[in-house]
matplotlib code that plots the C-alpha trace (Angstrom):
import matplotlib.pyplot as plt

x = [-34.0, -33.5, -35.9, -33.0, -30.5, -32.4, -32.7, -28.8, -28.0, -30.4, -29.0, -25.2, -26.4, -28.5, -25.0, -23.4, -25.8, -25.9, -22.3, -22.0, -18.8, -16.7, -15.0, -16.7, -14.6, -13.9, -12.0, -8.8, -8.2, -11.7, -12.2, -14.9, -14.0, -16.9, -15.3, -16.9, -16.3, -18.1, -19.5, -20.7, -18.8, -20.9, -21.1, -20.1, -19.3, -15.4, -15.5, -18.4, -17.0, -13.2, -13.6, -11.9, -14.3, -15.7, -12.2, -11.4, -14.6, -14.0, -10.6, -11.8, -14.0, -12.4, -8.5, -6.1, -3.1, -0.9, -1.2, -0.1, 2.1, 2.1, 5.5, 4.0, 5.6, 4.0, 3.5, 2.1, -1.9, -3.6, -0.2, 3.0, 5.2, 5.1, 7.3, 7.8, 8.2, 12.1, 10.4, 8.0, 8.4, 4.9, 3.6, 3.5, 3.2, 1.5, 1.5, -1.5, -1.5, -2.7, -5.2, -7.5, -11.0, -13.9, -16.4, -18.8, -16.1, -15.0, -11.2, -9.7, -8.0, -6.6, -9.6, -11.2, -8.0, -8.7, -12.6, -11.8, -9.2, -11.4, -14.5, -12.4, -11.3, -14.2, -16.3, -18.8, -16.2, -15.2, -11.3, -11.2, -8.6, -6.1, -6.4, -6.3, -3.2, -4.2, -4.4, -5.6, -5.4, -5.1, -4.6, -2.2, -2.6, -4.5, -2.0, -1.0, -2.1, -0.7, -1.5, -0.6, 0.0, -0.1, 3.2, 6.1, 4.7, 6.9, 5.1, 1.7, 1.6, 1.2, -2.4, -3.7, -3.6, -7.3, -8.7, -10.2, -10.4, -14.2, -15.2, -16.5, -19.0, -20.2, -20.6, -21.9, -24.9, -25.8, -26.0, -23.3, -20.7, -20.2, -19.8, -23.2, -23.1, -23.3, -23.3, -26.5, -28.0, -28.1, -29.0, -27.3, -27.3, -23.0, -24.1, -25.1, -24.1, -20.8, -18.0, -14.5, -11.6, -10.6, -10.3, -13.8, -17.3, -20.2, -22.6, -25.0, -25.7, -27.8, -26.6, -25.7, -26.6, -24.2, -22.3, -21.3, -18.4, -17.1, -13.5, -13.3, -11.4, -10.6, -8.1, -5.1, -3.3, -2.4, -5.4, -6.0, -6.8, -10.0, -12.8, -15.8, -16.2, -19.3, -18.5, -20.9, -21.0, -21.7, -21.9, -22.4, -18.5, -20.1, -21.8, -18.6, -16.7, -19.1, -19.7, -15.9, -16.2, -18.9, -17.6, -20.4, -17.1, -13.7, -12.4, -13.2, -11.5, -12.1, -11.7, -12.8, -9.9, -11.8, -11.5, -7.6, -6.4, -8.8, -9.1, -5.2, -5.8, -8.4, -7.7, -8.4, -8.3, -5.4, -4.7, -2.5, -1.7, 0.3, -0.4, -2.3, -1.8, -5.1, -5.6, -8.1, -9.4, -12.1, -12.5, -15.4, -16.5, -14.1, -15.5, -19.8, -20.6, -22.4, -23.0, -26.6, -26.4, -24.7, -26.3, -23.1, -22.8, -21.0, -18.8, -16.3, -14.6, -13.3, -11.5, -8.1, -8.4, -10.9, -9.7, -6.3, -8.1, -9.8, -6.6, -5.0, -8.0, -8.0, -6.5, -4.6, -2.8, -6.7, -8.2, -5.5, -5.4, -9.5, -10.8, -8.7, -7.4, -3.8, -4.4, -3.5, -0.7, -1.5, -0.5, -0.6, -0.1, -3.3, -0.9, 0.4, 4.4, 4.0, 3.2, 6.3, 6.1, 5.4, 8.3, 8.2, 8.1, 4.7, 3.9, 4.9, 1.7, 1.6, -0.3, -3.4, -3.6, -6.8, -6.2, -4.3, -7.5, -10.2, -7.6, -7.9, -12.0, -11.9, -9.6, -12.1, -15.0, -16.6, -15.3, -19.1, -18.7, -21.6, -23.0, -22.1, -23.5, -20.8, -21.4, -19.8, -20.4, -20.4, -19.2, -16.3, -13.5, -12.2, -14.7, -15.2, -18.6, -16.2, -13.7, -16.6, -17.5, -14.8, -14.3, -18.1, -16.7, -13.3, -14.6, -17.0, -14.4, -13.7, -17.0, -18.3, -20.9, -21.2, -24.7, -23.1, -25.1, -23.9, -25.1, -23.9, -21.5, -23.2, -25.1, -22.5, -19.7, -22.5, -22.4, -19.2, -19.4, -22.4, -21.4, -23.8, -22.1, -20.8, -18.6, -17.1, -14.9, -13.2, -10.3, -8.2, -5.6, -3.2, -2.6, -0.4, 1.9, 2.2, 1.0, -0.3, -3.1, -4.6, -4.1, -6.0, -8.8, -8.5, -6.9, -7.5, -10.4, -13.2, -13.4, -13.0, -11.7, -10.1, -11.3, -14.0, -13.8, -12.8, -15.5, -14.1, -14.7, -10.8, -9.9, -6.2, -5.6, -1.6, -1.9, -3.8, -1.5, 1.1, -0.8, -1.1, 2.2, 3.5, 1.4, 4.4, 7.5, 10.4, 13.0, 11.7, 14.1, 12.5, 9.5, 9.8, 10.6, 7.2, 5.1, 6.9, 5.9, 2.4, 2.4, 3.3, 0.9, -2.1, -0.6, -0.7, -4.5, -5.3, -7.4, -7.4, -8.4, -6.0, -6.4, -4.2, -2.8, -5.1, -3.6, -5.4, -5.8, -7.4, -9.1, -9.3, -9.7, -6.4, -5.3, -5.2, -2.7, -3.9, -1.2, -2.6, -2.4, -1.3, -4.2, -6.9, -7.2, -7.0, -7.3, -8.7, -6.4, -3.4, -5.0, -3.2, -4.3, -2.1]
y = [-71.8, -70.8, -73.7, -73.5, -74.0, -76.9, -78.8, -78.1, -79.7, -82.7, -83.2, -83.2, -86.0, -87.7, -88.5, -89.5, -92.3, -93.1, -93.4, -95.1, -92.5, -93.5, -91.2, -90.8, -91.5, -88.0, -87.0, -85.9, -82.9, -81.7, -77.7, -76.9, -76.7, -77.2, -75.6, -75.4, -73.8, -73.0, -69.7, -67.3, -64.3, -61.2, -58.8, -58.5, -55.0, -54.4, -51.6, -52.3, -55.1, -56.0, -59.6, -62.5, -64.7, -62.0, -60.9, -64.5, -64.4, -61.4, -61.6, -63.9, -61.4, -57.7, -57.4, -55.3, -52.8, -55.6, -58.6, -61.1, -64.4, -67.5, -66.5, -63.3, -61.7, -58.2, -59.1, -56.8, -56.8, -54.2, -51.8, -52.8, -50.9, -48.4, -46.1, -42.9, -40.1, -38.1, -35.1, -35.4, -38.3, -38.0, -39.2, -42.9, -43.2, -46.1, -47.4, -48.9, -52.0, -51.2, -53.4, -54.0, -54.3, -54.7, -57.9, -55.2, -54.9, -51.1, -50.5, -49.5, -46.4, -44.3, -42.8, -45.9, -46.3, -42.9, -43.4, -47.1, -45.7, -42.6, -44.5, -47.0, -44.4, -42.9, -43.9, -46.0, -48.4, -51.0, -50.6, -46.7, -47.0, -48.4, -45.8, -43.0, -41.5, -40.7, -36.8, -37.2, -39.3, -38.0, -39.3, -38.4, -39.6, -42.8, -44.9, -43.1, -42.7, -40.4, -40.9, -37.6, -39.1, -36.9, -37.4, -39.8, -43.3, -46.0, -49.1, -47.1, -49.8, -53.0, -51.9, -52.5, -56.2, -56.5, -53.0, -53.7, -51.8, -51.1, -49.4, -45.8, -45.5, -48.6, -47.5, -44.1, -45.7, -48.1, -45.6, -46.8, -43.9, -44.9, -48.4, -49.2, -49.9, -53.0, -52.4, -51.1, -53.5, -50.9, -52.7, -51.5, -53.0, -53.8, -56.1, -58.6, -57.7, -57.1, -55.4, -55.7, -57.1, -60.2, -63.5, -65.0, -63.4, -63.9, -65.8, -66.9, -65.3, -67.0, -65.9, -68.9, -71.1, -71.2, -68.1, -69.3, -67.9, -68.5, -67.8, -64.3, -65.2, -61.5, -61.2, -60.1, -62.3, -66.2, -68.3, -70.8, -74.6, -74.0, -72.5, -72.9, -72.2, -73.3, -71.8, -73.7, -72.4, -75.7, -74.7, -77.6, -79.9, -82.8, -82.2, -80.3, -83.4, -86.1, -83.7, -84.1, -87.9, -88.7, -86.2, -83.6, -81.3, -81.2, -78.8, -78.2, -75.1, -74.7, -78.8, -79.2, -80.0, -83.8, -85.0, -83.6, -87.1, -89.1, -87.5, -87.5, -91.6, -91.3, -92.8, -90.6, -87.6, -84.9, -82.5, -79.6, -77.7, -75.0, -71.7, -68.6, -65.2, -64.8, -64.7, -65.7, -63.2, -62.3, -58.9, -56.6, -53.8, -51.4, -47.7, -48.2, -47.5, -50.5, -53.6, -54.2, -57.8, -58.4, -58.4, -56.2, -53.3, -50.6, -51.9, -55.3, -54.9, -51.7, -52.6, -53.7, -56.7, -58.3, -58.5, -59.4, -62.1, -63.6, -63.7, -65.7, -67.8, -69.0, -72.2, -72.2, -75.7, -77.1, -75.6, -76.7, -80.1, -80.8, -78.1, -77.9, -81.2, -79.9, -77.7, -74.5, -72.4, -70.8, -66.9, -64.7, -61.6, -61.2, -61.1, -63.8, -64.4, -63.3, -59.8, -57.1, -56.2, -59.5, -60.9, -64.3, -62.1, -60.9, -64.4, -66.2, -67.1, -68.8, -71.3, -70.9, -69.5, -69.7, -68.6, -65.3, -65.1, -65.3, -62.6, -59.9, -60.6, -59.6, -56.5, -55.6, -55.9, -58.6, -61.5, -63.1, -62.9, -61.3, -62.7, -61.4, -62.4, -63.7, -63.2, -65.7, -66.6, -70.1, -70.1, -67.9, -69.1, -73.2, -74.3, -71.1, -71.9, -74.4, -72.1, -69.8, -73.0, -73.6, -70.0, -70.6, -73.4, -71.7, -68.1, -70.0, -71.1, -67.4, -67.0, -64.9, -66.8, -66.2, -66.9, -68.0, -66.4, -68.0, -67.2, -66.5, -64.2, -62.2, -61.5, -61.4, -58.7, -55.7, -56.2, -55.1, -52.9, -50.7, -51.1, -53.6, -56.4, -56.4, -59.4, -61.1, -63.3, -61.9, -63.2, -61.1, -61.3, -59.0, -58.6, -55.8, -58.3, -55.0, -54.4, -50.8, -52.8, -54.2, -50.8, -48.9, -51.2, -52.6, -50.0, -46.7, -44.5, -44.9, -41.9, -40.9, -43.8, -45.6, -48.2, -50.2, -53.0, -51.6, -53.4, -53.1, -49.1, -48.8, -45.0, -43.4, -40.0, -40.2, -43.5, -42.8, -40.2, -42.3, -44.7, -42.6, -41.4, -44.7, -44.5, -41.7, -42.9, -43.3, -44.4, -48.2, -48.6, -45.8, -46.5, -50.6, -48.7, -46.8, -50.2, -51.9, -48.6, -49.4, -52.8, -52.9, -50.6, -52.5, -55.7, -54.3, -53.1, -56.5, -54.9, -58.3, -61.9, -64.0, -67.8, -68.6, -68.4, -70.3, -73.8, -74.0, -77.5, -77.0, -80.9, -81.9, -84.7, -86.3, -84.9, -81.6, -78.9, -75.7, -75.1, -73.3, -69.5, -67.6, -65.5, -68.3, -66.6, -69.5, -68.2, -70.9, -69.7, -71.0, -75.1, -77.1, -80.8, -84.0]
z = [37.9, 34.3, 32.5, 29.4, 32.0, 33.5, 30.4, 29.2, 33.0, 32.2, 28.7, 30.6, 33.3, 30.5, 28.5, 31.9, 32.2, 28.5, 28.6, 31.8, 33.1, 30.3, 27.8, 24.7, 21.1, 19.9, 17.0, 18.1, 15.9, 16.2, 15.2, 18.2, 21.9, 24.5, 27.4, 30.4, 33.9, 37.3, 36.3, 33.2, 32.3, 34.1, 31.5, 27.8, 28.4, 27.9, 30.9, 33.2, 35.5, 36.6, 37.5, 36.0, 34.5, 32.6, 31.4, 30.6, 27.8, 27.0, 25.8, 23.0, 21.5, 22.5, 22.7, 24.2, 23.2, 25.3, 26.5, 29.3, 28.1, 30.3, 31.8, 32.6, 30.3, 28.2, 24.7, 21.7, 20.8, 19.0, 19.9, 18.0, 20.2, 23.0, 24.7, 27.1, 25.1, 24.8, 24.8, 27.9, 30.4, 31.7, 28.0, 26.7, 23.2, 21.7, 18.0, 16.9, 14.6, 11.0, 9.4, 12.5, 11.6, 13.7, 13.5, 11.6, 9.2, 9.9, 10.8, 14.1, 14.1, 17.2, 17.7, 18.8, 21.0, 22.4, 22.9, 24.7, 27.3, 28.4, 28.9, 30.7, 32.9, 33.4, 36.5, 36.7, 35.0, 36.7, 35.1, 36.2, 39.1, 36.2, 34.6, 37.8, 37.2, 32.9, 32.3, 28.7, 25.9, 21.9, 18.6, 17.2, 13.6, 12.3, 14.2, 17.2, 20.7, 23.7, 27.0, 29.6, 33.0, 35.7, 36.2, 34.9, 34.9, 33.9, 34.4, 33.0, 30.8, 33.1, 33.6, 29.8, 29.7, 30.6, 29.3, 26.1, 23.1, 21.1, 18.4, 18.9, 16.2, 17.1, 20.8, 19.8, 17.5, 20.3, 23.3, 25.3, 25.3, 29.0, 30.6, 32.5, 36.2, 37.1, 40.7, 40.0, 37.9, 34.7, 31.8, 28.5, 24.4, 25.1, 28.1, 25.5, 22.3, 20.8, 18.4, 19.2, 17.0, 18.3, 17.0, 17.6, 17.4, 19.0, 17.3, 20.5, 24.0, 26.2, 30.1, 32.4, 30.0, 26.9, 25.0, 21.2, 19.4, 16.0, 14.2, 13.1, 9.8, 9.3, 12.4, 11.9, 14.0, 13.5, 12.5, 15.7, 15.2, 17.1, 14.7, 17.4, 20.9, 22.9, 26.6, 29.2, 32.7, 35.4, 38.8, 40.6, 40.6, 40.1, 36.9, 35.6, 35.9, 35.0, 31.8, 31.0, 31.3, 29.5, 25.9, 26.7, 26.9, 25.7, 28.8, 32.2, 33.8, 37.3, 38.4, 42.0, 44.3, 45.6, 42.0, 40.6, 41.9, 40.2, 37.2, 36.8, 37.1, 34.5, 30.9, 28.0, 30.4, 30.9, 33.8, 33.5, 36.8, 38.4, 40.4, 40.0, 40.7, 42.8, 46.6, 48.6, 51.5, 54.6, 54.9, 57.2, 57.7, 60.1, 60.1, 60.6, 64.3, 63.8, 61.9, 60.1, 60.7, 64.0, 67.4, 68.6, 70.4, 68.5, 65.7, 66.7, 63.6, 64.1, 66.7, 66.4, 69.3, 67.3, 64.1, 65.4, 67.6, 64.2, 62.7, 65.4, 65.3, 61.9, 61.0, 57.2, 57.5, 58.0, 55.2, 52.8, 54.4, 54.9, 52.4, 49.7, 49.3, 49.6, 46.5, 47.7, 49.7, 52.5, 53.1, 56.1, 52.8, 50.5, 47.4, 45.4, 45.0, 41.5, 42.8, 43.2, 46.8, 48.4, 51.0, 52.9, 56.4, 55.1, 53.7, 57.4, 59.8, 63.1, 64.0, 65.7, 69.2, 70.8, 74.1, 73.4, 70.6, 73.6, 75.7, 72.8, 72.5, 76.0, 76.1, 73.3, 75.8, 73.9, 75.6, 75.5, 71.7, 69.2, 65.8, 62.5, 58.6, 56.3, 53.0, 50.5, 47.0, 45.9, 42.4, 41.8, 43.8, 44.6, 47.3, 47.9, 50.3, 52.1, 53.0, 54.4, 56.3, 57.6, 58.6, 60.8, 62.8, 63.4, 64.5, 66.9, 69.2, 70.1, 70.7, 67.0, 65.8, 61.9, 60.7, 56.5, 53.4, 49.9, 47.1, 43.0, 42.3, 40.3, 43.8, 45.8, 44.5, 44.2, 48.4, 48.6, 45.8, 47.3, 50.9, 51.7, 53.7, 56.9, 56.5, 53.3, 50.9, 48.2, 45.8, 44.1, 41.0, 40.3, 36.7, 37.2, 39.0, 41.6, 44.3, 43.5, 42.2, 45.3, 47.0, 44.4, 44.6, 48.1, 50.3, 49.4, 50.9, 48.1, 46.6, 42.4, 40.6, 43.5, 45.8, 43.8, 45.9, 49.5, 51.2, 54.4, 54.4, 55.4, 55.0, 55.9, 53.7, 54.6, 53.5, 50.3, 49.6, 49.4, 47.3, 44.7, 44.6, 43.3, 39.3, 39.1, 41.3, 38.3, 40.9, 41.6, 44.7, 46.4, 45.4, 46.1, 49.6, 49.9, 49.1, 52.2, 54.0, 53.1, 53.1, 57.1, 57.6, 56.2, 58.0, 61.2, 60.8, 59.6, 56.8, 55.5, 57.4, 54.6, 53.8, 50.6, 47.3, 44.8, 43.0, 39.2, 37.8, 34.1, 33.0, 29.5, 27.2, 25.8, 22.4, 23.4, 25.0, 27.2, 29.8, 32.9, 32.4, 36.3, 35.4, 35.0, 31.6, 29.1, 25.6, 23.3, 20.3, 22.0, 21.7, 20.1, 19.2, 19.1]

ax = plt.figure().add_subplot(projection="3d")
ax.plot(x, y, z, "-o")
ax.set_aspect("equal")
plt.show()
């Protein structure tokens, strides 16, 4: 273990003892958060990874042309207004705020705009399926960007709230024209260092251990109340909590599900709540003859029995009830409510039913079961290594015994992003709030900038086709239509082995106000203190 990260854990259970569990006496309208959560952002790079811790940081130091209010709403960033042009309805046409600068102190013109969106796009970045359907982007003037779809693209701009804008120059004189692969492991100067225009800079990196930021008093937007920002990943729940209790930190985003009821009983201590737009999903391999870690002949997963089977086998009610403390809403459909496309038909599950289950394992001819690895992390998602544990004892009564591998997620998403895991957990948000999103990254073949995180290998050209006809459908009846079409079609391959909709609880000292965002992207400029 990191020796710095050792000593910042011992310092956090030295104060518990010292304080005996009791809150600390802070000042009330103190300027510096200590906010702490389960797990570091990934990357500083603004391109390189689309995950949404690493947005959440990332958002306090980079910004985007729009942004995402708390009732889901678009609101205007570094773009003051946008629009499909009159003359061409394949071009959006974006105008860029004036007096931007950069924490260096340089302005941001549309050039910078220009250089953001194509290294977005471009491949290996993470955010390059967003950005699929963009012919070209130009400046037109200081303050004016187009973008040429392929096509006409009217809701184009739903897929900038997490693609950040950074300086060109700045890129240019670092060597870092192109987003580095972190699937890879590349190593690159914008991993750890920084430029962008938001409202804090960094001041501190030290990875996993503690990231400081201070108030960029040049921003252009609303000065927040918060001036500091000491960001403290905590993996283990216990030590997150007791940290909050004994005034080591002011905030604790990702509270573990045994502990909402308590803390919410706690003096001194306030819990704000409410649903995200995140699911929580198995998914495995379907197309390899066979699997690397399974004792199988030929490949279970790709046959339909079998992953039908698991899905009849799992039980949602007991891992909200026993796992999850009741903190979560179980789904048959691996989108949230939030997302445009998702019905209650796709929503509805059954309970379990073991005996048809043990039928379809053997019409599959492996009614004497096989073994499979299932890879889970254990710091990304709300008791994320007990879901997978739960998922162990569940699959074993159709005879699949799962032999569980946890680890970080910083581990865990390159498996599924090189093709390296048979069998997996994965939660996904939809920022979009449409379901093109998941099917960009989820469902369609990986090929160009699509299908990032399509671990499971799934590959149907008709249906791929139809995916990317929707980045340029104008009439959104027809083309609600065409997402049902798909929709049923990935429900009846059971693509996806679905648990639930995530539940966010967000814990924090009295005295001050952070409502839960859907995105789990709390931005500290909106803290308020009583």
């Amino acid at each position: 273990m990191n020796m710095l990260l050792t000593k910042a854990r011992s310092g956090l259970l030295m104060g518990v003892a010292a304080s005996a569990l009791v809150l600390t006496s802070v000042a009330a309208h103190s300027e510096t958060i200590r906010w702490a959560r389960v797990g570091d952002a990934l990357t500083l790079d603004p391109h390189s990874q689309n995950e949404g811790p690493t947005h959440t940081l990332n958002h306090h130091i980079y910004e985007t042309l729009v942004g995402r209010d708390i009732d889901g709403s678009l609101t205007a960033r570094l773009a003051t207004e946008w629009e499909i042009s009159e003359e061409d309805d394949s071009v959006w046409i974006f105008r860029i705020r004036e007096g931007v600068t950069f924490h260096d102190g340089t302005p941001m013109t549309a050039e910078d705009v220009v250089f953001s969106l194509d290294r977005a796009r471009t491949p290996p970045s993470g955010m390059a399926a967003l950005h699929a359907a963009v012919e070209d982007v130009t400046a037109e003037d200081d303050h004016t960007v187009h973008v040429r779809m392929s096509g006409p693209a009217p809701l184009y701009v739903q897929n900038l709230t997490n693609t950040f804008i950074m300086s060109k120059a700045w890129a240019e004189e670092n060597g870092v024209e192109v987003a580095p692969d972190f699937a890879a492991g590349e190593e690159a100067y914008s991993v750890r260092n920084t430029n962008g225009t938001g409202p804090y800079r960094l001041v501190e990196r030290d990875p996993e251990v503690r990231t400081v930021l201070e108030r960029f008093d040049d921003h252009w937007d609303d000065t927040p109340e918060v001036t500091e920002i000491i960001y403290t990943p905590i993996s283990e729940a216990a030590t997150r909590v007791a940290a909050l209790l004994s005034g080591e930190v002011d905030i604790v985003q990702d509270v573990p599900v045994q502990d909402i009821a308590r803390l919410e009983q706690t003096d001194g201590v306030i819990v704000s709540r409410g649903p995200e737009n995140r699911n929580i999903f198995f998914s495995y391999d379907m197309t390899s003859d066979s699997l690397a870690s399974s004792d199988a002949e030929g490949n279970p997963f790709a046959t339909p029995e079998v992953r039908e089977a698991m899905s009849l086998a799992i039980d949602r009610n007991a891992i909200r009830q026993v796992v999850m403390r009741g903190e979560s809403q179980p789904s048959a459909a691996p989108l949230p409510p939030f997302v445009n496309g998702w019905t209650e038909e796709m929503d509805a599950f059954s309970d379990p039913d073991l005996d048809r289950a043990r039928g379809l394992m053997e019409e599959a001819g492996y009614g004497d079961g096989f073994t499979v690895q299932l890879d889970c992390p254990n710091d990304r998602y709300l008791n994320d290594e007990a879901i997978c544990q739960a998922l162990v004892g569940m699959m074993a009564q159709i005879g699949i015994t799962v032999d569980l591998n946890s680890q970080t997620r910083s581990l865990h998403f390159p498996l599924i992003e090189n093709w390296e895991t048979d069998f997996y957990l994965l939660g996904w948000g939809v920022p979009t709030f449409d379901s093109q999103y998941v099917f960009d990254f989820l469902v369609h073949t990986r090929e160009g900038s699509y299908g990032s995180f399509n671990g499971s290998r799934y590959s149907n050209p008709e249906l791929d086709e139809k995916i990317q006809a929707l980045a340029t459908m104008t009439e959104l009846e027809e083309r609600d239509a065409l997402i049902a079409e798909i929709w049923e079609e990935v429900m009846e391959e059971h693509i996806f082995l679905n648990v639930h909709n995530q539940v966010l609880a967000y814990a924090m000292r009295d005295g001050i106000n952070l409502d839960v965002h859907p995105e789990n992207q709390p931005h500290m400029t909106t803290i308020t203190f009583d």
